[in-house]
LUMSE-175639 format. One record per residue: residue number from 0; x, y, z of N, C-alpha, C in turn. Coordinates in nm, 2 decimals, m for minus. Each point is the difference from the previous one (the first is absolute). Example, Ala and Ser with C-alpha at 12.3 -4.5 7.8 and 13.67 -1.06 7.14 Angstrom:
LUMSE-175639
R   nr    n.c1    n.c2    n.c3   ca.c1   ca.c2   ca.c3    c.c1    c.c2    c.c3
R    0    1.32   m0.57    0.78   m0.09    0.12    0.00    0.09    0.12    0.00
R    1   m0.04    0.11   m0.07    0.09    0.11    0.00   m0.08    0.11    0.08
end
This chain:
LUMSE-175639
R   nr    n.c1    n.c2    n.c3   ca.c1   ca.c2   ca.c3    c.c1    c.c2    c.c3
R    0    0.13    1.13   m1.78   m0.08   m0.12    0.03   m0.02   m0.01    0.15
R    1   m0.11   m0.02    0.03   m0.05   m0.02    0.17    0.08   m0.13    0.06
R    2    0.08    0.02    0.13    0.05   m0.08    0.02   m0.10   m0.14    0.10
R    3    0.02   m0.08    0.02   m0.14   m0.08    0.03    0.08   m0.07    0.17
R    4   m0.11   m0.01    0.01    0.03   m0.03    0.16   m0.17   m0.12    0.02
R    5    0.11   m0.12    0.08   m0.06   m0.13    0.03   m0.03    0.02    0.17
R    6   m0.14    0.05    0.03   m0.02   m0.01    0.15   m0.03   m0.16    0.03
R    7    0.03   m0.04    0.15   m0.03   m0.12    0.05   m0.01    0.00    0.14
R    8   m0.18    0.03    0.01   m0.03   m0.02    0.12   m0.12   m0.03    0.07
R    9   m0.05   m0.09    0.08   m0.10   m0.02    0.06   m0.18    0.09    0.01
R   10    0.07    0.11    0.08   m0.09    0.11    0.02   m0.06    0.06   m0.09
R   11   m0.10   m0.02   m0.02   m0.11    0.13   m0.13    0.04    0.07    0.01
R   12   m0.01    0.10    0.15    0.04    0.15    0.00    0.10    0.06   m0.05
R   13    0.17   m0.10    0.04    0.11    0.01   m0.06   m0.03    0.04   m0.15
R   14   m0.06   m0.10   m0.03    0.02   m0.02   m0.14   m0.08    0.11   m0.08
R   15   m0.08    0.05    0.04   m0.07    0.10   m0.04    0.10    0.11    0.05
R   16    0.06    0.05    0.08    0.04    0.11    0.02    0.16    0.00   m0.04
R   17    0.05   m0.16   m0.05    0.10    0.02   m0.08   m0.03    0.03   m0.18
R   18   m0.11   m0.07    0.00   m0.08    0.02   m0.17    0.05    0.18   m0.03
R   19   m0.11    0.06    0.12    0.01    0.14   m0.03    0.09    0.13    0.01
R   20    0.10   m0.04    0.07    0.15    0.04    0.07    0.06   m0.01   m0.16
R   21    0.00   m0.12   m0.05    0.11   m0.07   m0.10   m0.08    0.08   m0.15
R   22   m0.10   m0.05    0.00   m0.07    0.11   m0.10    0.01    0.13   m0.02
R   23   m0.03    0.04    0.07    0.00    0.17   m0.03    0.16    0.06    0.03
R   24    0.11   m0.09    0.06    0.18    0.01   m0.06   m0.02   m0.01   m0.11
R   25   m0.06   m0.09   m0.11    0.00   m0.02   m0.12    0.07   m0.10   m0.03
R   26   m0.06   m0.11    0.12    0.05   m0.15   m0.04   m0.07   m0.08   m0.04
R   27    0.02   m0.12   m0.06   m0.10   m0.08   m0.06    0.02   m0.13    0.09
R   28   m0.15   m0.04    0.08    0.04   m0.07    0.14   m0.09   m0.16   m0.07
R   29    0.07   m0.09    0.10   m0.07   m0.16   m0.03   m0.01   m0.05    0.11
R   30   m0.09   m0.05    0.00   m0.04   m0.02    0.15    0.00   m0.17    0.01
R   31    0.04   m0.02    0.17   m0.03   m0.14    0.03   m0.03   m0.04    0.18
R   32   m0.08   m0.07    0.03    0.00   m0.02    0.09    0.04   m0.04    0.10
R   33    0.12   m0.08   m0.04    0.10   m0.12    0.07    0.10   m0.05   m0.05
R   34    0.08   m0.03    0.05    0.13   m0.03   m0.08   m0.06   m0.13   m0.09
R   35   m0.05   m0.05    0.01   m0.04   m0.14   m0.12   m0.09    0.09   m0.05
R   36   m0.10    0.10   m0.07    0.02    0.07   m0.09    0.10    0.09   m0.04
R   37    0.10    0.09    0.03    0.07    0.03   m0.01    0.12   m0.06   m0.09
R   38    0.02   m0.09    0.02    0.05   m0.13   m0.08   m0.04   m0.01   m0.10
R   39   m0.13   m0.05   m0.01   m0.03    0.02   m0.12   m0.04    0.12   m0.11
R   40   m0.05    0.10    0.08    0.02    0.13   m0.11    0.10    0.04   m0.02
R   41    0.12   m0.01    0.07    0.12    0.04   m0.05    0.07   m0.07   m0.15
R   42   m0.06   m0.12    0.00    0.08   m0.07   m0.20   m0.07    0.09   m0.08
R   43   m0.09    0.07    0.02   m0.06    0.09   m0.14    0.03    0.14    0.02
R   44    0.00    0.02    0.14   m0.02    0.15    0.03    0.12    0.06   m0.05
R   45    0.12   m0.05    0.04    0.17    0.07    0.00   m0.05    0.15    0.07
R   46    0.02   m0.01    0.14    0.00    0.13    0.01    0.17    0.05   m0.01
R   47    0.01    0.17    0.05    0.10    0.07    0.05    0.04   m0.01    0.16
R   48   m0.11   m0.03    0.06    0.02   m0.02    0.15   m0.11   m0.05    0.07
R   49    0.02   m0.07    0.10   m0.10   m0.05    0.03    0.00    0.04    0.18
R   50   m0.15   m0.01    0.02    0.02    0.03    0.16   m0.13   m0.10    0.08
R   51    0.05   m0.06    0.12   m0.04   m0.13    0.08    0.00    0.06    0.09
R   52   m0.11   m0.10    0.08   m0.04    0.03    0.16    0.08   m0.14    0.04
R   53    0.05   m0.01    0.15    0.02   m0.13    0.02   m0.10   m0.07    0.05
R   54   m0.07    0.03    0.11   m0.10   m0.12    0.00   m0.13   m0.03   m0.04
R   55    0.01   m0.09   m0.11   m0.13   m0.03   m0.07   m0.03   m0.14    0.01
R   56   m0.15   m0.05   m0.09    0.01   m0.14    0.02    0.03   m0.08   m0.08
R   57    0.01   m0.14   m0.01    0.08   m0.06   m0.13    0.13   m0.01    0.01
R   58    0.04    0.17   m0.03    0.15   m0.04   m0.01    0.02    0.14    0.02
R   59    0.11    0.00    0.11    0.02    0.16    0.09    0.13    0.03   m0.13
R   60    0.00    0.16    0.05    0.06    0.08   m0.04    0.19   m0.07   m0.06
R   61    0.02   m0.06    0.13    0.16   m0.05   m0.01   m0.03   m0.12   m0.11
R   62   m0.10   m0.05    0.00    0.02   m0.13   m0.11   m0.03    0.02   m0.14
R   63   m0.07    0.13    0.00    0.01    0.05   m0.14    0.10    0.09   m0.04
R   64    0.08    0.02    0.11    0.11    0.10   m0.08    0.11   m0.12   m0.04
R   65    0.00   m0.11    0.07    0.09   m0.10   m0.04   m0.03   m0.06   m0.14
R   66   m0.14    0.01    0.00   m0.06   m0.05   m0.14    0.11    0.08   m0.10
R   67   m0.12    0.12   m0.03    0.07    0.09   m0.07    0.18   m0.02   m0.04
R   68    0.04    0.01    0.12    0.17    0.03   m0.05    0.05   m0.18   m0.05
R   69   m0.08   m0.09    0.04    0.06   m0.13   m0.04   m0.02   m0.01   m0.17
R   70   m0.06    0.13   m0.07    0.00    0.00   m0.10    0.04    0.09   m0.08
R   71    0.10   m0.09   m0.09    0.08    0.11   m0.06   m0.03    0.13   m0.04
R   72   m0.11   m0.01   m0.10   m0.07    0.12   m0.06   m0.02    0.13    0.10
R   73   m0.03   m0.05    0.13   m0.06    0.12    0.08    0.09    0.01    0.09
R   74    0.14   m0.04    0.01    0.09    0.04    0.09    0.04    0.12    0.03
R   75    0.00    0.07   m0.09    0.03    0.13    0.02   m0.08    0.13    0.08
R   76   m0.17   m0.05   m0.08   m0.10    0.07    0.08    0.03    0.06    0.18
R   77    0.00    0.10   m0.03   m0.02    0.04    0.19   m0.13    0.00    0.05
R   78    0.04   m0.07    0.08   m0.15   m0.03    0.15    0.05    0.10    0.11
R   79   m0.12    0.07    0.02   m0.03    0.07    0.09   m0.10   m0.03    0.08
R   80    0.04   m0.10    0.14   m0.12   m0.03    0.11   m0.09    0.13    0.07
R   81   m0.11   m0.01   m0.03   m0.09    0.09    0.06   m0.10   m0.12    0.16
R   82    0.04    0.05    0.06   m0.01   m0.09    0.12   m0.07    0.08    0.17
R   83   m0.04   m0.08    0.09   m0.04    0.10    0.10    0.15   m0.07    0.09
R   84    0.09   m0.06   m0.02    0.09   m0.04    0.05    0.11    0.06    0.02
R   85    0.06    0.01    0.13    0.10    0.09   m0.04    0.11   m0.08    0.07
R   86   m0.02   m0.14    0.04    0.09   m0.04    0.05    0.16    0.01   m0.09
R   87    0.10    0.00    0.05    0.15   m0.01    0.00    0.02   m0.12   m0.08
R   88   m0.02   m0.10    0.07   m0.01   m0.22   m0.05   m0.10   m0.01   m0.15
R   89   m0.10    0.07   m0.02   m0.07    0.00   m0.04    0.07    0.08   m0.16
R   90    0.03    0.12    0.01    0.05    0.06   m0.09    0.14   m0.05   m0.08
R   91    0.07   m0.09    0.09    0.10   m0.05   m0.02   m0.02   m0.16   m0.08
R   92   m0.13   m0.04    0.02   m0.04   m0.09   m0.03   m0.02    0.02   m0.20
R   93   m0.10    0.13    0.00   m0.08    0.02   m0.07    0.16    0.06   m0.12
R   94    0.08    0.07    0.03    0.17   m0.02   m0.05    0.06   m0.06   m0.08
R   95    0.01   m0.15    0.12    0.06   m0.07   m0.03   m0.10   m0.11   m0.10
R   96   m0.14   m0.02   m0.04   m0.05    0.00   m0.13   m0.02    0.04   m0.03
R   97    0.06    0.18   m0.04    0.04    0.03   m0.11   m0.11    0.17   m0.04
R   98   m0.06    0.00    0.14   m0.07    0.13   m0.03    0.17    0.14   m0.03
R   99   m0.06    0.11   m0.08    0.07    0.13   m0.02   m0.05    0.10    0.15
R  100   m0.11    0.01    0.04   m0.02    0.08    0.10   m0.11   m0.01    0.07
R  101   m0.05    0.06    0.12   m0.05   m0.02    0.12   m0.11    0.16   m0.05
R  102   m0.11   m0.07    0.06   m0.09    0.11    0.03   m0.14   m0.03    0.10
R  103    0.02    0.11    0.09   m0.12   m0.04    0.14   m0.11    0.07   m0.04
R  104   m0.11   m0.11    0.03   m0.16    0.05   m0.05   m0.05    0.03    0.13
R  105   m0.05    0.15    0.02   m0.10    0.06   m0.11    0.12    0.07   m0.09
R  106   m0.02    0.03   m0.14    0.12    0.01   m0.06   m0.02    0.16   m0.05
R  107    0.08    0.06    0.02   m0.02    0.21   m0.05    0.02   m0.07   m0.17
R  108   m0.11    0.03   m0.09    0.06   m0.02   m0.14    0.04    0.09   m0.07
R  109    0.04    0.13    0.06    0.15    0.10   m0.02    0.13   m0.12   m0.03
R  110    0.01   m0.07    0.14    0.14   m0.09    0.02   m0.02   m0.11   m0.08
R  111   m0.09   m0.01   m0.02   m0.07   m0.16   m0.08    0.12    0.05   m0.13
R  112   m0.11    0.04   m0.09    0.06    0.07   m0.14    0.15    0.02    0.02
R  113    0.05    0.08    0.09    0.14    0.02   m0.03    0.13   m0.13    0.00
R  114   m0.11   m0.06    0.12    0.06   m0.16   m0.02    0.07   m0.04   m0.11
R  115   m0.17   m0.03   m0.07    0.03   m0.05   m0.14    0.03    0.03   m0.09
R  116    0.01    0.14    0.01    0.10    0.09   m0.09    0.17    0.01   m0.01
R  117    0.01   m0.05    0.17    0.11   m0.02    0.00    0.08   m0.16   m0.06
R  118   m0.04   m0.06    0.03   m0.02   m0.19   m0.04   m0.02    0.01   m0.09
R  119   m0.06    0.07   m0.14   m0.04    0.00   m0.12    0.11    0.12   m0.07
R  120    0.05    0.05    0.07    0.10    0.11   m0.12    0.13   m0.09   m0.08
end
């Protein structure tokens, strides 16, 4: 079974070039724009992992990972920030609500996949 993966991020381009990255790994991807959709495609989606930009509008990156884990069902899920941020404060931020790992955009989607290969085994 294809493992599914919940993108969340602002940028068309991202999103399209995470659609196609995550696709042809042979994942089955759901897309959202912002952490307040994100939120809400997540009660139907259930993905296997999910991956966030932090700054978006509505509701950034850190407020939807807090979402997410404030709920039981999806606690477990690993987040993987895809971000142009590489601050130190920032990563530690993104941590301590509860992201699994760190990744700097523009993103190699060699390292993408193994990410989540790793976070998903």
């Amino acid at each position: 079974m294809k493992k599914k993966v919940l993108t969340v991020d602002d940028s068309r381009t991202i999103r399209n070039m995470l659609l196609v990255t995550l696709n042809n790994a042979g994942f089955e991807t759901i897309q959202a724009e912002d952490g307040v959709e994100g939120l809400e495609v997540l009660e139907n989606a259930n993905p296997d992992v999910i991956v966030t930009d932090i700054n978006m509008p509505r509701l950034d990156g850190f407020g939807f990972i807090e979402g997410v884990r404030r709920n039981e069902k999806f606690r477990a899920i690993p987040i993987l920030v895809l971000t142009t941020e590489s601050d130190a404060e920032k990563k530690n931020r993104a941590r301590q609500a509860g992201a699994t790992g760190w990744i700097v955009k523009p993103f190699d989607p060699t390292k993408l996949i193994d990410a989540i290969e790793r976070v998903t085994a």
